[in-house]
CHARMM-style PDB file with segment names, atoms N, HN, CA, C and O in Angstrom:
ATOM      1  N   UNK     1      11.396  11.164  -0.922  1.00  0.00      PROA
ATOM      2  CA  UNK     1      10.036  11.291  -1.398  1.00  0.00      PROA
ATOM      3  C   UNK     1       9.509  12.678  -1.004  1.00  0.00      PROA
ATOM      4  O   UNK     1       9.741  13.067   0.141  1.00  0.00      PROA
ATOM      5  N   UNK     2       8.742  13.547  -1.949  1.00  0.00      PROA
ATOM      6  HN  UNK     2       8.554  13.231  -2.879  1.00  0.00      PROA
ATOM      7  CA  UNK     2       8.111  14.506  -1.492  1.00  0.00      PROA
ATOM      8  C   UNK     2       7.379  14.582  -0.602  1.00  0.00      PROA
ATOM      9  O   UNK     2       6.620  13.615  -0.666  1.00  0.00      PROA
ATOM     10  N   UNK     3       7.017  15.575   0.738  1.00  0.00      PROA
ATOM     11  HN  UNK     3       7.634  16.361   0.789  1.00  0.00      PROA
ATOM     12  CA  UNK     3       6.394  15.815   1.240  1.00  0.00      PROA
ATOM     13  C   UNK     3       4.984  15.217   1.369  1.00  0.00      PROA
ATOM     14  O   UNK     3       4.578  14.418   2.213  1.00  0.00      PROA
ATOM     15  N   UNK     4       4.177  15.913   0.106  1.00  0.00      PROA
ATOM     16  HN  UNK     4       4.507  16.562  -0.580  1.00  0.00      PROA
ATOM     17  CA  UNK     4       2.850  15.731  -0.535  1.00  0.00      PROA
ATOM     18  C   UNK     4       2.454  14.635  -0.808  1.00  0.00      PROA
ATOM     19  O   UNK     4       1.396  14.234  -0.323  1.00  0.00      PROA
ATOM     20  N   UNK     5       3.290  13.773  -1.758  1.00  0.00      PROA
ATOM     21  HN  UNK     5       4.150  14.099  -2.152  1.00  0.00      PROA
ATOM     22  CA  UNK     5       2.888  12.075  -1.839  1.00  0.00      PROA
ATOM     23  C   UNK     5       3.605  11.431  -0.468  1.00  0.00      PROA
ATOM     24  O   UNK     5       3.504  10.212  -0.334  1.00  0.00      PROA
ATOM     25  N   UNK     6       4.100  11.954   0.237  1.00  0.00      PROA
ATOM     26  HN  UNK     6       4.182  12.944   0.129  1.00  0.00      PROA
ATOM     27  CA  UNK     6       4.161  10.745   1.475  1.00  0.00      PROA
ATOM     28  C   UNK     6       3.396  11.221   1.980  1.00  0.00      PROA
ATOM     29  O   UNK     6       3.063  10.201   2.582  1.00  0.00      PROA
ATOM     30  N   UNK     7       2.514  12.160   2.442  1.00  0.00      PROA
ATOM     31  HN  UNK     7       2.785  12.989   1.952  1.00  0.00      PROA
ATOM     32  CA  UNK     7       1.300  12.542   2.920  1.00  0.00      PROA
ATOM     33  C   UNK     7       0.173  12.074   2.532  1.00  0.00      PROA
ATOM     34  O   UNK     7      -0.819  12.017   3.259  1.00  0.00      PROA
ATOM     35  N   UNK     8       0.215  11.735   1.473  1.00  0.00      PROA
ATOM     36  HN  UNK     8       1.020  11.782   0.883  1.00  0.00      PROA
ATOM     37  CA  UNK     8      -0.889  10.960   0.487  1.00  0.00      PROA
ATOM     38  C   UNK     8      -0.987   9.446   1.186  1.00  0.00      PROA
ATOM     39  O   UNK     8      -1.814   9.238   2.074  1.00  0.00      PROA
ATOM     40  N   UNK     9      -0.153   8.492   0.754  1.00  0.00      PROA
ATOM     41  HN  UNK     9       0.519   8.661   0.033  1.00  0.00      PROA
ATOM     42  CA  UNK     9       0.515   7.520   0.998  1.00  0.00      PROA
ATOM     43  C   UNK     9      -0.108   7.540   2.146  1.00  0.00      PROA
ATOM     44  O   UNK     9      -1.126   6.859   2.025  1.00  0.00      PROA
ATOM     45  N   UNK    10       0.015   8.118   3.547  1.00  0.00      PROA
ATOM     46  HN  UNK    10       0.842   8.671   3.644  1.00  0.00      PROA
ATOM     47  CA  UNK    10       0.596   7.584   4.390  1.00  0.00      PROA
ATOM     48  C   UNK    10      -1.507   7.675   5.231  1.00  0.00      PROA
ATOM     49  O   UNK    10      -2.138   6.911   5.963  1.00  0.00      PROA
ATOM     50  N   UNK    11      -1.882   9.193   4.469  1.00  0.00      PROA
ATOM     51  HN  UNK    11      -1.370   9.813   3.875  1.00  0.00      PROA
ATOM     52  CA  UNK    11      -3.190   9.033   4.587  1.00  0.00      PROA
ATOM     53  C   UNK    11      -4.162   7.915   4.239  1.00  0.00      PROA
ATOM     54  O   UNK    11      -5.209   7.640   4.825  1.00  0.00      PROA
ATOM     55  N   UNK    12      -3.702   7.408   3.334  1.00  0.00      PROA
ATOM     56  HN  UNK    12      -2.851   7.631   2.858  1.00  0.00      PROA
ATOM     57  CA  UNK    12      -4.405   6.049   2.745  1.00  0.00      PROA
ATOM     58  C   UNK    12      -4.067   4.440   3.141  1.00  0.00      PROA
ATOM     59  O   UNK    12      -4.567   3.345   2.882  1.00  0.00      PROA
ATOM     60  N   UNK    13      -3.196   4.825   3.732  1.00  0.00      PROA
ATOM     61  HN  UNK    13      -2.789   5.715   3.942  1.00  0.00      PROA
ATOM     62  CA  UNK    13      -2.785   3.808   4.679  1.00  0.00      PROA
ATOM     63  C   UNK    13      -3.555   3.986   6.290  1.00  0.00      PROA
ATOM     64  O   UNK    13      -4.065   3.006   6.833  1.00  0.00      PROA
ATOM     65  N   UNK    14      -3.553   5.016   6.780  1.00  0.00      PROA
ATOM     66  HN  UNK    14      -3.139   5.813   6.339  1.00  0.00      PROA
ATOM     67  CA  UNK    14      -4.351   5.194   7.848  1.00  0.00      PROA
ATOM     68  C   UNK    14      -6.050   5.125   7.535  1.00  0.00      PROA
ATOM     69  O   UNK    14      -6.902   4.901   8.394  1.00  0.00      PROA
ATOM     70  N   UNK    15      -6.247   5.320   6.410  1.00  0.00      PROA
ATOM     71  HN  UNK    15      -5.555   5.501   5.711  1.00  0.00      PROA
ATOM     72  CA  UNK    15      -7.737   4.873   6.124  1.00  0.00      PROA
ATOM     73  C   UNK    15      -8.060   3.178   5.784  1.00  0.00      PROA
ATOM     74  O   UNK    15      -9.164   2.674   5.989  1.00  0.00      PROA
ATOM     75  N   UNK    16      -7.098   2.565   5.332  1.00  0.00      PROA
ATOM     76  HN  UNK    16      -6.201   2.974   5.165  1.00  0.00      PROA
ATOM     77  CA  UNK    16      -6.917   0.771   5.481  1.00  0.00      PROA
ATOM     78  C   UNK    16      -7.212   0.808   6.553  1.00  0.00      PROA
ATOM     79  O   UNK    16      -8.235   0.179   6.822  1.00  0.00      PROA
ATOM     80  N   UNK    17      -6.500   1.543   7.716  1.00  0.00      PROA
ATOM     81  HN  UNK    17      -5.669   2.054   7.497  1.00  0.00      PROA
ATOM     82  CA  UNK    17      -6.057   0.769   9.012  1.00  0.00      PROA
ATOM     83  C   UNK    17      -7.761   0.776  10.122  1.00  0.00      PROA
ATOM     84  O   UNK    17      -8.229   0.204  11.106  1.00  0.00      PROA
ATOM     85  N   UNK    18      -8.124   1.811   9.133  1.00  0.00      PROA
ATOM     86  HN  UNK    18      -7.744   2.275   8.333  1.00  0.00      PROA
ATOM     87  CA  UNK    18      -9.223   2.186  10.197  1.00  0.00      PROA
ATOM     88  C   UNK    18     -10.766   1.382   9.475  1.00  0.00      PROA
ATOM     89  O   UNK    18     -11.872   1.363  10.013  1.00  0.00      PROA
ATOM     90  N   UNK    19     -10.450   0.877   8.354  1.00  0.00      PROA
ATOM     91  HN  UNK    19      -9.550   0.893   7.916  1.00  0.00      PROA
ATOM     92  CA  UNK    19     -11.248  -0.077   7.592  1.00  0.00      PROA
ATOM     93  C   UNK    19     -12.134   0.515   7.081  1.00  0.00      PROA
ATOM     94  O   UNK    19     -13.292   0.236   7.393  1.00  0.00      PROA
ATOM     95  N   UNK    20     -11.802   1.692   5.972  1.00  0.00      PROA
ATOM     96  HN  UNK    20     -10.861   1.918   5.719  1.00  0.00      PROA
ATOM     97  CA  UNK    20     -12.315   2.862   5.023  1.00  0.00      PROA
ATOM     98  C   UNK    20     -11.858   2.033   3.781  1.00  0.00      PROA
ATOM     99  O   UNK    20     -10.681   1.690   3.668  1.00  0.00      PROA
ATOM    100  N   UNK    21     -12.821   1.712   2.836  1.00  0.00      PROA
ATOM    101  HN  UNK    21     -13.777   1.991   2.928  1.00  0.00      PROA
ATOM    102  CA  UNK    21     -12.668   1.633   1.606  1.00  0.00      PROA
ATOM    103  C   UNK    21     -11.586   2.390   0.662  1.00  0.00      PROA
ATOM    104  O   UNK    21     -11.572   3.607   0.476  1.00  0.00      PROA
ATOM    105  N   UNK    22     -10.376   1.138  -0.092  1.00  0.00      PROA
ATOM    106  HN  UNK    22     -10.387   0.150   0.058  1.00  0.00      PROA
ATOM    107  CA  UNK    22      -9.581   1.936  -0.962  1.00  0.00      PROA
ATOM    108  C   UNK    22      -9.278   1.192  -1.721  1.00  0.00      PROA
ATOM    109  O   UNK    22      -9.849   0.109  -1.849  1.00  0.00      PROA
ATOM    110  N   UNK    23      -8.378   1.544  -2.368  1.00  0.00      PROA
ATOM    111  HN  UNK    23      -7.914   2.424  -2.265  1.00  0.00      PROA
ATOM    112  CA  UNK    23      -8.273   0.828  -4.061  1.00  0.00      PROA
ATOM    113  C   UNK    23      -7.753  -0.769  -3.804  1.00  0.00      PROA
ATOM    114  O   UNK    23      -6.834  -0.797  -4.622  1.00  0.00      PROA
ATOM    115  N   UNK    24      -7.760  -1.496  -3.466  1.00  0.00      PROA
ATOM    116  HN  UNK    24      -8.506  -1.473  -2.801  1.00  0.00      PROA
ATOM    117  CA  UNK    24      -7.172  -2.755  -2.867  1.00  0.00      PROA
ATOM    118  C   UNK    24      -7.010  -4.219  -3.854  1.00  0.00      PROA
ATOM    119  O   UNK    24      -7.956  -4.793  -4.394  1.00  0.00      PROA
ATOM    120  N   UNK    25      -5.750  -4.581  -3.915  1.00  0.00      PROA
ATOM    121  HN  UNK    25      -4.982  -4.115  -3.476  1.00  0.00      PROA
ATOM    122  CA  UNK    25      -6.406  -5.753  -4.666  1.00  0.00      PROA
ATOM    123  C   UNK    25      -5.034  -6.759  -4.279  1.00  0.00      PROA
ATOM    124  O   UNK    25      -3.844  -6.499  -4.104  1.00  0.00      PROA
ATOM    125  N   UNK    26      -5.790  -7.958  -4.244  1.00  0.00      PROA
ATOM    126  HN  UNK    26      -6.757  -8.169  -4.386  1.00  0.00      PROA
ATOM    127  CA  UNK    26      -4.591  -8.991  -3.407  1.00  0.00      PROA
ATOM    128  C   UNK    26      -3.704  -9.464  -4.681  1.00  0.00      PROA
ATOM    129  O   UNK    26      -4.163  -9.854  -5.755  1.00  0.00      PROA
ATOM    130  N   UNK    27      -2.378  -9.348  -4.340  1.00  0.00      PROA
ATOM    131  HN  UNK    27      -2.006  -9.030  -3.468  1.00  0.00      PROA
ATOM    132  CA  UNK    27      -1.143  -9.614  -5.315  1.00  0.00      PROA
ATOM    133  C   UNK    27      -1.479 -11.406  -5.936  1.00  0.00      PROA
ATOM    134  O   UNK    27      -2.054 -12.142  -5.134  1.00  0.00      PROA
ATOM    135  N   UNK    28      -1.139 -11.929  -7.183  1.00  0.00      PROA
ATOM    136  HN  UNK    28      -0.672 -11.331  -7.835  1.00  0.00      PROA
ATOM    137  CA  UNK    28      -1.038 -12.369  -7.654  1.00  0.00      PROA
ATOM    138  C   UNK    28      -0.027 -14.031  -7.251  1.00  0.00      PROA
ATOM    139  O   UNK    28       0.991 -14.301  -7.889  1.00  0.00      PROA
ATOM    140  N   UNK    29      -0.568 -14.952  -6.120  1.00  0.00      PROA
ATOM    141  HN  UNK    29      -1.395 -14.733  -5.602  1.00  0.00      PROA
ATOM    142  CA  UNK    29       0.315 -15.808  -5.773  1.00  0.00      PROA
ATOM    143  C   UNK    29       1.308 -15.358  -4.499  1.00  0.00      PROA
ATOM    144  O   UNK    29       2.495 -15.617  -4.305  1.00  0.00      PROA
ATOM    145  N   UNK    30       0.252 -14.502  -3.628  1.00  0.00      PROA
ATOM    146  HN  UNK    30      -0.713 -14.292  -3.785  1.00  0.00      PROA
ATOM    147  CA  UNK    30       0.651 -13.681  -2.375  1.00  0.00      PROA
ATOM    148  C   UNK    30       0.320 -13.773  -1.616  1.00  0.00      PROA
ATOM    149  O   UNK    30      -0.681 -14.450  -1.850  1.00  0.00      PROA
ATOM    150  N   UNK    31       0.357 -13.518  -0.164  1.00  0.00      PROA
ATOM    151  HN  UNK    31       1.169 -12.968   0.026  1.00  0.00      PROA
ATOM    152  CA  UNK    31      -0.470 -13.202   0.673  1.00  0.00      PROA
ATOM    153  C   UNK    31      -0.192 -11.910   1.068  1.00  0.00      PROA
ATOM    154  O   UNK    31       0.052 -11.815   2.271  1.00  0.00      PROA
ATOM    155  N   UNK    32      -0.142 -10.640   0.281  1.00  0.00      PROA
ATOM    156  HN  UNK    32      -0.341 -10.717  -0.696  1.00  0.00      PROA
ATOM    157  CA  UNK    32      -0.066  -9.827   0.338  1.00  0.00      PROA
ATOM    158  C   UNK    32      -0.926  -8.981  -0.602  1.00  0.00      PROA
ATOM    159  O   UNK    32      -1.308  -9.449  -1.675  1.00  0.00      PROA
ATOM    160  N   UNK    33      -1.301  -7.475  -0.128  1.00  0.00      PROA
ATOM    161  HN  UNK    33      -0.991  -7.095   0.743  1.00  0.00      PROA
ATOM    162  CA  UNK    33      -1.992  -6.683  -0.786  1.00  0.00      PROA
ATOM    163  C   UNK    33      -1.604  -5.516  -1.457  1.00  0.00      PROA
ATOM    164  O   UNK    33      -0.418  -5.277  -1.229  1.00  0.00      PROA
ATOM    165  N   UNK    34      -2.186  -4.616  -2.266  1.00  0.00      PROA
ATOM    166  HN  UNK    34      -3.149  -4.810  -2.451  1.00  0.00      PROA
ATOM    167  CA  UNK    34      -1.409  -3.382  -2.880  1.00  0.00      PROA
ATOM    168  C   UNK    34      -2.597  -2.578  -2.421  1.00  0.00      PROA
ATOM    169  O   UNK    34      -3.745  -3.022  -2.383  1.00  0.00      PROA
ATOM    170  N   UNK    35      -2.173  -1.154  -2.017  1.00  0.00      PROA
ATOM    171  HN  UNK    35      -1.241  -0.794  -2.047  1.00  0.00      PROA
ATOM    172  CA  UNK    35      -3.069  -0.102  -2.422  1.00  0.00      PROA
ATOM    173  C   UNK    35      -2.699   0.940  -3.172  1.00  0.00      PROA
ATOM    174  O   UNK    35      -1.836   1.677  -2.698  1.00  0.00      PROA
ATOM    175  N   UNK    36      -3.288   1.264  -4.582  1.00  0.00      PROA
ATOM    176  HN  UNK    36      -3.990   0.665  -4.967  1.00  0.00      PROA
ATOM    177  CA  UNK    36      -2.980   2.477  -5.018  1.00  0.00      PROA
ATOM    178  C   UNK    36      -3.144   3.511  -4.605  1.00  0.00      PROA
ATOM    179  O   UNK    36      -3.845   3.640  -3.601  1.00  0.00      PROA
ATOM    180  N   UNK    37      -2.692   4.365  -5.083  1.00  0.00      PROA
ATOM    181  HN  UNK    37      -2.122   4.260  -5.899  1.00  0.00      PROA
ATOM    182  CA  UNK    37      -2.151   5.870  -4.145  1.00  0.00      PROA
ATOM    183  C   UNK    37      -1.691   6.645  -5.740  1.00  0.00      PROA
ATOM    184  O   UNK    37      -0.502   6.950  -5.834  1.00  0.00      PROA
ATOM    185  N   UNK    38      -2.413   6.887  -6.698  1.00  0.00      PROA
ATOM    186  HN  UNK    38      -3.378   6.639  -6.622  1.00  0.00      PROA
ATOM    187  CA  UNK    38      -1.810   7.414  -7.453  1.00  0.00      PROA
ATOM    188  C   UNK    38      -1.247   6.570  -8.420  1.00  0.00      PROA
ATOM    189  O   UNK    38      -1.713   5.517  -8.857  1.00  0.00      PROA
ATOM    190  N   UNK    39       0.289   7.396  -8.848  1.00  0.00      PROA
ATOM    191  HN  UNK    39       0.667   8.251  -8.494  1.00  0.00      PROA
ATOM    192  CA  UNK    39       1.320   6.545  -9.616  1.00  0.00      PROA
ATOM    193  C   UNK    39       1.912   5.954  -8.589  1.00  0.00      PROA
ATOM    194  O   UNK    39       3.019   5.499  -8.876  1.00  0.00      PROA
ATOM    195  N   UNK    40       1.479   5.756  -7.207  1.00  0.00      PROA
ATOM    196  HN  UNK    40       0.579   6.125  -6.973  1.00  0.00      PROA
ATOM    197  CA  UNK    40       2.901   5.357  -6.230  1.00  0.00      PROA
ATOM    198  C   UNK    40       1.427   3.722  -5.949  1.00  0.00      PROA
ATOM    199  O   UNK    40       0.226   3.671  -6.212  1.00  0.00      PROA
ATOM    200  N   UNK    41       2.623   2.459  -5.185  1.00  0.00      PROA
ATOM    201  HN  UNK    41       3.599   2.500  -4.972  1.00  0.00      PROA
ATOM    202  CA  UNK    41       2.152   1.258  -4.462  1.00  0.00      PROA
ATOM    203  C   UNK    41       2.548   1.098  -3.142  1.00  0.00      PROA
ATOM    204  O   UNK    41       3.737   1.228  -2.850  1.00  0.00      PROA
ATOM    205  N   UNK    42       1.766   0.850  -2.360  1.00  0.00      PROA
ATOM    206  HN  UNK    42       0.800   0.744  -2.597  1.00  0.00      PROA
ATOM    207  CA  UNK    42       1.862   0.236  -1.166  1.00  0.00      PROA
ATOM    208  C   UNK    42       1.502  -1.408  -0.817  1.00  0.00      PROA
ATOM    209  O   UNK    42       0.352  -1.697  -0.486  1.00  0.00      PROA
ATOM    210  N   UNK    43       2.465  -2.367  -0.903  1.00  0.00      PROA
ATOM    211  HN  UNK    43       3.400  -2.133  -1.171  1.00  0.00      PROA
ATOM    212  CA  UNK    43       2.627  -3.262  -0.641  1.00  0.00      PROA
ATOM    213  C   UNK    43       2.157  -3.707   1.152  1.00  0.00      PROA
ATOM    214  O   UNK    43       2.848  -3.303   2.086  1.00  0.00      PROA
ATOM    215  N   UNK    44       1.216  -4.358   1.317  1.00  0.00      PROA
ATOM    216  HN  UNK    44       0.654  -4.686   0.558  1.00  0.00      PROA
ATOM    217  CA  UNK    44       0.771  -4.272   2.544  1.00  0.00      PROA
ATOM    218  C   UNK    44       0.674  -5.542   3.059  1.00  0.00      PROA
ATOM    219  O   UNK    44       0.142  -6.331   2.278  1.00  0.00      PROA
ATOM    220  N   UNK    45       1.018  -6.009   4.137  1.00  0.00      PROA
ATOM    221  HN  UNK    45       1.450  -5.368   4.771  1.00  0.00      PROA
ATOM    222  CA  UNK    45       1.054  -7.816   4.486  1.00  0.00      PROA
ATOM    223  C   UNK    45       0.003  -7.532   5.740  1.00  0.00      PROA
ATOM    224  O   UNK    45       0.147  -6.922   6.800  1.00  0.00      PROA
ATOM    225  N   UNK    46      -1.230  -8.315   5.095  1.00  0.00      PROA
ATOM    226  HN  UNK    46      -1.347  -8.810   4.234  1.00  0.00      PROA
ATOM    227  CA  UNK    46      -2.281  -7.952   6.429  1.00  0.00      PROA
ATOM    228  C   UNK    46      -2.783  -9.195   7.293  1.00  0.00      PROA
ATOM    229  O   UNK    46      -3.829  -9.251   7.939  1.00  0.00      PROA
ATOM    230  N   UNK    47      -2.010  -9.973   7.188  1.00  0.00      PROA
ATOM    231  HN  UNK    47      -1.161  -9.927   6.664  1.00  0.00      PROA
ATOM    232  CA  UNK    47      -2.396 -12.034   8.056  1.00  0.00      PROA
ATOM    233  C   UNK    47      -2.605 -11.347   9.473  1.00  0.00      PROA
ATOM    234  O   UNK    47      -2.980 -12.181  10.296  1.00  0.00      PROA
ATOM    235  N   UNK    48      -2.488 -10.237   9.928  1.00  0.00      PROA
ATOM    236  HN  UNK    48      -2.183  -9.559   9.259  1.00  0.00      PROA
ATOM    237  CA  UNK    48      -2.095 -10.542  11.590  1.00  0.00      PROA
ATOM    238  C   UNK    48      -3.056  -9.070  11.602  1.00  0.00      PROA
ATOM    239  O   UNK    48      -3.539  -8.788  10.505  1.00  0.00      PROA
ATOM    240  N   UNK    49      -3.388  -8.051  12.834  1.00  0.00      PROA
ATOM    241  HN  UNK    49      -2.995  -8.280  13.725  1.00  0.00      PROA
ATOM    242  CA  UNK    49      -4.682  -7.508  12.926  1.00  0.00      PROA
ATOM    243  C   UNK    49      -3.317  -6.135  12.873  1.00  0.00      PROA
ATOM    244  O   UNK    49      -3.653  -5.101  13.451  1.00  0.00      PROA
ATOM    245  N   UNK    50      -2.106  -6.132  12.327  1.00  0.00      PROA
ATOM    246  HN  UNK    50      -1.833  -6.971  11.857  1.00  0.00      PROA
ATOM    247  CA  UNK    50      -0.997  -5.014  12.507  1.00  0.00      PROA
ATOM    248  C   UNK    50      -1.369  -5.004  10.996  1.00  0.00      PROA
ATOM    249  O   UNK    50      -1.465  -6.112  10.469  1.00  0.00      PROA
ATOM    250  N   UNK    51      -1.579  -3.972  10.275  1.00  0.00      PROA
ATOM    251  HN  UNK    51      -1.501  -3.072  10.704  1.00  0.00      PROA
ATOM    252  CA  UNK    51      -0.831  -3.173   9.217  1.00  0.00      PROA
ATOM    253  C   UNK    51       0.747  -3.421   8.945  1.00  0.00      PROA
ATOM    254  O   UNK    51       1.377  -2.806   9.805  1.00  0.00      PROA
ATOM    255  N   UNK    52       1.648  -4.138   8.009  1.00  0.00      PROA
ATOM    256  HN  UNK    52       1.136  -4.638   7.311  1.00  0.00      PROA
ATOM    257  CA  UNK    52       2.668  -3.781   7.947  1.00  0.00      PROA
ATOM    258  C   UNK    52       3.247  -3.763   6.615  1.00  0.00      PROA
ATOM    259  O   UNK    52       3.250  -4.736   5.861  1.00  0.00      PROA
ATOM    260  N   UNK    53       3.807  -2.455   6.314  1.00  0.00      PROA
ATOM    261  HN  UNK    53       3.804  -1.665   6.927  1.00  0.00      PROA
ATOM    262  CA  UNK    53       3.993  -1.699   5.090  1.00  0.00      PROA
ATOM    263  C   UNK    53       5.453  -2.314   4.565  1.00  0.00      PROA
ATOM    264  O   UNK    53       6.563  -1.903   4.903  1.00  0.00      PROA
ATOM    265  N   UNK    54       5.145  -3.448   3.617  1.00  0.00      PROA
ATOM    266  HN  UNK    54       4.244  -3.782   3.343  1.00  0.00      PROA
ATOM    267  CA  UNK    54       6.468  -4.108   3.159  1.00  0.00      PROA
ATOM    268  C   UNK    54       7.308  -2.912   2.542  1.00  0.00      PROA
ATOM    269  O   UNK    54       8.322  -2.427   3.046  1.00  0.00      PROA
ATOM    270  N   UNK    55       6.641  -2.491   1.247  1.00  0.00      PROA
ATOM    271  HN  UNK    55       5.818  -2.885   0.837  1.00  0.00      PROA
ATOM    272  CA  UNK    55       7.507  -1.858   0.548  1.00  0.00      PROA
ATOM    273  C   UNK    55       6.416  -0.767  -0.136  1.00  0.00      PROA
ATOM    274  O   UNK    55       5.223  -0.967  -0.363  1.00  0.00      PROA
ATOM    275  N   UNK    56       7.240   0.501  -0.404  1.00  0.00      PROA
ATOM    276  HN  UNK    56       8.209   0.663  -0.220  1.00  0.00      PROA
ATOM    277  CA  UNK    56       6.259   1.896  -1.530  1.00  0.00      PROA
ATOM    278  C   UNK    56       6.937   2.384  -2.592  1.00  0.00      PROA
ATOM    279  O   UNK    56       8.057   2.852  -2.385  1.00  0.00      PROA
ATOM    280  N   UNK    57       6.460   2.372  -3.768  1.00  0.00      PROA
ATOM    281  HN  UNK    57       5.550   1.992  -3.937  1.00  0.00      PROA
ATOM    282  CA  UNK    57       7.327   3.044  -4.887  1.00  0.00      PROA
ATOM    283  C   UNK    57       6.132   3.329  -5.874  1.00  0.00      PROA
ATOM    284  O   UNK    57       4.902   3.361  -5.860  1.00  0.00      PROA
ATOM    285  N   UNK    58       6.821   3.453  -6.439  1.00  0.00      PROA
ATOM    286  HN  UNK    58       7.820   3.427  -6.451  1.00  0.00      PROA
ATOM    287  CA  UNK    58       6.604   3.839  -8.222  1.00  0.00      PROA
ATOM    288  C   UNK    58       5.944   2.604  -9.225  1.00  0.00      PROA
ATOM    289  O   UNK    58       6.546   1.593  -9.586  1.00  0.00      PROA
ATOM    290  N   UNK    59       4.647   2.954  -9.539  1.00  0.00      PROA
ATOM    291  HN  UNK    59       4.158   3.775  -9.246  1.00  0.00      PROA
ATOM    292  CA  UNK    59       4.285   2.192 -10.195  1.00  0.00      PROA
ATOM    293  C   UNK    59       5.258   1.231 -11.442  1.00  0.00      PROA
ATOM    294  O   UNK    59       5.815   1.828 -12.363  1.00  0.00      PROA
ATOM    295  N   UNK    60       5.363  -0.566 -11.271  1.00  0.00      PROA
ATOM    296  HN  UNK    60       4.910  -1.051 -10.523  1.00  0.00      PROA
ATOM    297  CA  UNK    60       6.156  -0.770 -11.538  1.00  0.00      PROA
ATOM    298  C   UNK    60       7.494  -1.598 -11.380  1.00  0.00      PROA
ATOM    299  O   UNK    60       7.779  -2.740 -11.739  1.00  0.00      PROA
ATOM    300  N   UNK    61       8.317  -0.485 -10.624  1.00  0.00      PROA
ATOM    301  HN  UNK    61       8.085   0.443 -10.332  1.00  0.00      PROA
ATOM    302  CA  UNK    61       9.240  -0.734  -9.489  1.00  0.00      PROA
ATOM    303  C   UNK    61       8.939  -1.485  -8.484  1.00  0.00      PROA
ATOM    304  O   UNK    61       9.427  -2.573  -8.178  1.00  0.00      PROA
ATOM    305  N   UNK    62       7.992  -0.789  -7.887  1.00  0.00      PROA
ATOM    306  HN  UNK    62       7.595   0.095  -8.135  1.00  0.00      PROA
ATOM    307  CA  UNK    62       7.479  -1.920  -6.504  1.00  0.00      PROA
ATOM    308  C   UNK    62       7.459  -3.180  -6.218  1.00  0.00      PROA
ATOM    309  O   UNK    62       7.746  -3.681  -5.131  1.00  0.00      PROA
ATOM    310  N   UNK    63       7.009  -3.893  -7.499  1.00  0.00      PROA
ATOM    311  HN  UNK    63       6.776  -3.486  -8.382  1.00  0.00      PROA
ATOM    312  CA  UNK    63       6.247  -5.320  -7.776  1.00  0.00      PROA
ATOM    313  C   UNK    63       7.738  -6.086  -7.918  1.00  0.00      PROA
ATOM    314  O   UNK    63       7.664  -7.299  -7.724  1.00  0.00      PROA
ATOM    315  N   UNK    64       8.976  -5.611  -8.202  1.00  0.00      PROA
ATOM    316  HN  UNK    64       9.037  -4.625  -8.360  1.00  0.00      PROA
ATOM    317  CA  UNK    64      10.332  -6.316  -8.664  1.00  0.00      PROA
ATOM    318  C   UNK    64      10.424  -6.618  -7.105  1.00  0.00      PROA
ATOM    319  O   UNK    64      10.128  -5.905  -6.146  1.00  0.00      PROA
ATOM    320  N   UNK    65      11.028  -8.150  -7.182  1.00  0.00      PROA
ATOM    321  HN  UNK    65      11.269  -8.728  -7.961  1.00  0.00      PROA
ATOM    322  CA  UNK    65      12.145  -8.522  -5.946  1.00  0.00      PROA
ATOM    323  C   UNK    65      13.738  -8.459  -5.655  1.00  0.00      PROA
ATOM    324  OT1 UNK    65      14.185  -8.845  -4.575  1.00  0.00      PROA
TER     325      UNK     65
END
């Protein structure tokens, strides 16, 4: 991954963590969340007071098991 979008990414994940408003919306038959970041997803499992970053890709891609 480039530099620049994992910098992105990883900024917007530290703004979740710190409980800053972002694009958020709970997955579909989940207990999991997405945040957009662009064309890229962050798959986020938030039950417990840890942040933990299942999976990041490409709009798309991500959402496949």
């Amino acid at each position: 991954m480039q530099p620049k979008r994992r910098a992105a990414i990883r900024a917007k994940v530290d703004a979740f963590a710190r409980g800053e408003r972002v694009d958020l919306k709970r997955l579909t038959g989940s207990l999991l969340v997405r945040i957009r970041v662009g064309t890229d997803r962050v798959i986020i499992d938030e039950k417990t007071n840890l942040v933990v970053v299942v999976d990041v890709g490409p709009r798309g891609g991500v959402y496949k098991e």
